[in-house]
LOKEZA-55479 format. One line per 5 residues: their letters; for each residue x, y negated, z of C-alpha. Coordinates in steps of 0.001 Angstrom, whole numbers. Each point is the difference from the previous one (the first is absolute). Example, Ala and Ser with C-alpha at 12.3 -4.5 7.8 and 13.67 -1.06 7.14 Angstrom:
% LOKEZA-55479
as) 12300 4500 7800; 1370 -3440 -660
//
This chain:
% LOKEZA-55479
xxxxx) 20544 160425 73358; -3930 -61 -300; -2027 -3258 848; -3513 -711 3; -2583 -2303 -553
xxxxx) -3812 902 1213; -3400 -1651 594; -3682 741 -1645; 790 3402 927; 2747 335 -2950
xxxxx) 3660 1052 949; 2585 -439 -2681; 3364 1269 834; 3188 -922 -1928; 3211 1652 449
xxxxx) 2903 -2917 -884; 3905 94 1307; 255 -3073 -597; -1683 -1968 2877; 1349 2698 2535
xxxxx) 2761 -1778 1188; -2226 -3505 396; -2756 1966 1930; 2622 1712 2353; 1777 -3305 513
xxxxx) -3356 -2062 571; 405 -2037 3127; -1196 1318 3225; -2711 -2602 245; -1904 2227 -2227
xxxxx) -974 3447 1579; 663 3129 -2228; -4080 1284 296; -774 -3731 -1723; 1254 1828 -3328
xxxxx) -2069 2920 1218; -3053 -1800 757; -115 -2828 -2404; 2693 1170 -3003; 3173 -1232 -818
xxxxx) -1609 -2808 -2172; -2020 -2042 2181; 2925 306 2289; 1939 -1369 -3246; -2206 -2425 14
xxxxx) -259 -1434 3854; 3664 -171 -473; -534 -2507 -2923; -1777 -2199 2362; 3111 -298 2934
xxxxx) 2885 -134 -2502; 2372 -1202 812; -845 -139 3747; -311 3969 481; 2644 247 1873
xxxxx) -1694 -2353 2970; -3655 950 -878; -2222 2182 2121; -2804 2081 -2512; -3936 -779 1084
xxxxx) -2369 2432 -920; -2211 -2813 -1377; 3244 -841 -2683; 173 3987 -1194; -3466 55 153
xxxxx) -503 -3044 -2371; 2912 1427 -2496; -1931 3492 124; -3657 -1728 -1040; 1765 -2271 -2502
xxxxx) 1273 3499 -1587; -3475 1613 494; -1750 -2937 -2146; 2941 -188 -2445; -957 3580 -508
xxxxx) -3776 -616 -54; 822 -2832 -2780; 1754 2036 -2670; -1962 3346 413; -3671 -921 748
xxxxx) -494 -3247 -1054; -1880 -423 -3347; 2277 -302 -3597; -737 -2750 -2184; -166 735 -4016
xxxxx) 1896 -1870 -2383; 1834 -3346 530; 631 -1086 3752; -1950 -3335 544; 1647 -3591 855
xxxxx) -561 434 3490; 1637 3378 -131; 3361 -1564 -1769; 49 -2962 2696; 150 2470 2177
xxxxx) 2672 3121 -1238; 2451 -3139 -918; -378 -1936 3366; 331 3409 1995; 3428 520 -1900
xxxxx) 1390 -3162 -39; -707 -397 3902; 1340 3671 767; 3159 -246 -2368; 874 -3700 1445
xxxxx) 7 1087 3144; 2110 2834 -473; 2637 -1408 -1952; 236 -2328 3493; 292 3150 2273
xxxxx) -3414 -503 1427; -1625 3586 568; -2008 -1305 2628; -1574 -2954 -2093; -166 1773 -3669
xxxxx) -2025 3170 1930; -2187 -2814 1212; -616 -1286 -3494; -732 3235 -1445; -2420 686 2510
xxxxx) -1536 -3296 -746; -114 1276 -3581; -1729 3114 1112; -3066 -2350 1210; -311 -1577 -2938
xxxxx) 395 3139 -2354; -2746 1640 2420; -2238 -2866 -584; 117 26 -4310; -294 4131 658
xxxxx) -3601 -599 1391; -766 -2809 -2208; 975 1116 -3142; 2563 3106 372; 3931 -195 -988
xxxxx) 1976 1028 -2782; 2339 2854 -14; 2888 -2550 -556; -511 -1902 2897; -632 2795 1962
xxxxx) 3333 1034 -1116; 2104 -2939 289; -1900 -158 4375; 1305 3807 284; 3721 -873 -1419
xxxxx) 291 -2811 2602; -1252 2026 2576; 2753 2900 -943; 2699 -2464 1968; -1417 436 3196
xxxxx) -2236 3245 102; 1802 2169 -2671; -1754 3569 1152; -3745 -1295 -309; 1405 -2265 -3290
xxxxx) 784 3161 -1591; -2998 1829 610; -2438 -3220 -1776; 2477 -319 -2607; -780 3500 -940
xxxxx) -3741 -482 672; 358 -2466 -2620; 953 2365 -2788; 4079 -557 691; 2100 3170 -668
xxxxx) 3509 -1494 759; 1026 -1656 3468; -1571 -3681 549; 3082 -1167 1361; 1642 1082 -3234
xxxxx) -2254 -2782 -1833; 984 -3936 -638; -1201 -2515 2986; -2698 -1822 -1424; 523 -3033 -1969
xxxxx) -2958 -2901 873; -896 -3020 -2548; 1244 -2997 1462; -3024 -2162 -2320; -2370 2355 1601
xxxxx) 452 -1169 3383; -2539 -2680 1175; -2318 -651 3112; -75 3013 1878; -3625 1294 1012
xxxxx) -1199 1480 3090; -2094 2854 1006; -3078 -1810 1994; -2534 2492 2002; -3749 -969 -1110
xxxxx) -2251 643 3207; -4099 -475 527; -739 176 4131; 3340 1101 615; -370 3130 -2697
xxxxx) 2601 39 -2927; -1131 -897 -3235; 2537 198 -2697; 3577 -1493 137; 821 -3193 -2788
xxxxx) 2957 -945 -1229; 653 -3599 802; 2991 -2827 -759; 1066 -1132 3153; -353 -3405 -1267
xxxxx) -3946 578 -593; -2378 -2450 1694; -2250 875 2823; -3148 -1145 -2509; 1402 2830 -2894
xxxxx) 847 2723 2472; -3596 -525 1438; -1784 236 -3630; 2050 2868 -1345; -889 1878 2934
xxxxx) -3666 -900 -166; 264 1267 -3305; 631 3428 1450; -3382 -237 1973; -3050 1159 -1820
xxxxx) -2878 -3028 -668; -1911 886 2933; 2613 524 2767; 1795 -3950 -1452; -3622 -1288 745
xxxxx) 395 877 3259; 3415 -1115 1307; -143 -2074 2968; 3991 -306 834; 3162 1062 -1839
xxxxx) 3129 -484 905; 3333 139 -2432; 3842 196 1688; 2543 -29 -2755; 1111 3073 -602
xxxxx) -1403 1941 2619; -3529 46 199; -3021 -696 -2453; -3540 478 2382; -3446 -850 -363
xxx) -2786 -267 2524; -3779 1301 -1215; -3482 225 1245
//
């Protein structure tokens, strides 16, 4: 049987017997031209999300259409994002070992639903270091291994945009650092009148005062002289006010 995956105006088609009988045997929640329209794995991947409550569950169009943009920036991350040379920074380590040790928990618990969400947290975060400083092939690696549970078709096709010759579901799961895991950071939107800035990483345990001066330090001299408001929400939202 041949499935696809498509978006950015690329089509990749794979032709696997394995996932025939699944696909033909999907419940009839899930119309047949969904796989047409969307691919079989952000279909894979809505599914994730009502586990185990298929069976009851009625699909939106807003659900498939959040699994398909979750695949479309996965994508974006591992092919045109910028590489980082040589060691991965601290950030970058906090970051591969939390997103393994939260997806591989809640797996081992049976939680599709909730171990998708954390790797799509992940994604955030990795997408944040990629415009601050780039990722290392490793990481990059160890984000497209996790991903091969629940989208195996578009898995396969990074895995071998990485360099990979053999199957990525033929490699180990990931192994994370348990003395590596600390505070986890957040990806915070920088905005001047309303226009984005930059993005900082922040703790979520940072105070309102160090948010506010670490983003300042973004600003150049001039446009910090001129601030007349700013506003921080944890984790959400860094903005600034000039005249």
């Amino acid at each position: 049987m041949t499935v696809s995956y498509h978006f950015k105006g690329i089509e990749k088609r794979w032709h696997d017997e394995t996932i025939e009988k699944e696909i033909q045997e999907a419940h009839p929640v899930f119309p047949q031209d969904l796989y047409r329209d969307y691919g079989y794995d952000a279909v894979a991947v809505y599914r994730c999300f009502l586990h185990p409550q298929e069976n009851d569950a009625m699909w939106e169009d807003g659900g498939i259409d959040g699994a398909y943009r979750f695949l479309h920036r996965f994508w974006d991350l591992v092919v045109n994002q910028q590489r980082r040379e040589g060691d991965p920074s601290e950030e970058a380590l906090f970051a591969a070992n939390r997103m393994i040790f939260e997806v591989t928990k809640e797996l081992k618990k049976g939680k599709t639903g909730t171990a998708l969400s954390s790797l799509m947290k992940a994604r955030k975060r990795l997408a944040c270091l990629a415009e601050k400083e780039g990722l290392d092939q490793r990481i990059l690696e160890a984000a497209v291994r996790l991903l091969a549970a629940f989208a195996p078709f578009l898995s396969r096709e990074l895995w071998h945009r990485l360099g990979h010759e053999e199957s990525v579901t033929e490699v180990p799961w990931p192994d994370y650092d348990r003395d590596l895991l600390r505070e986890e950071k957040l990806p915070v939107p920088v905005q001047v009148n309303g226009k984005k800035k930059g993005i900082l990483c922040l703790s979520g345990s940072v105070s309102e005062k160090e948010a506010l001066e670490t983003g300042r330090s973004l600003l150049e001299e001039e446009m910090r002289q001129r601030i007349v408001k700013e506003i921080y929400v944890p984790g959400r939202i860094l903005s600034f006010a000039v005249r």
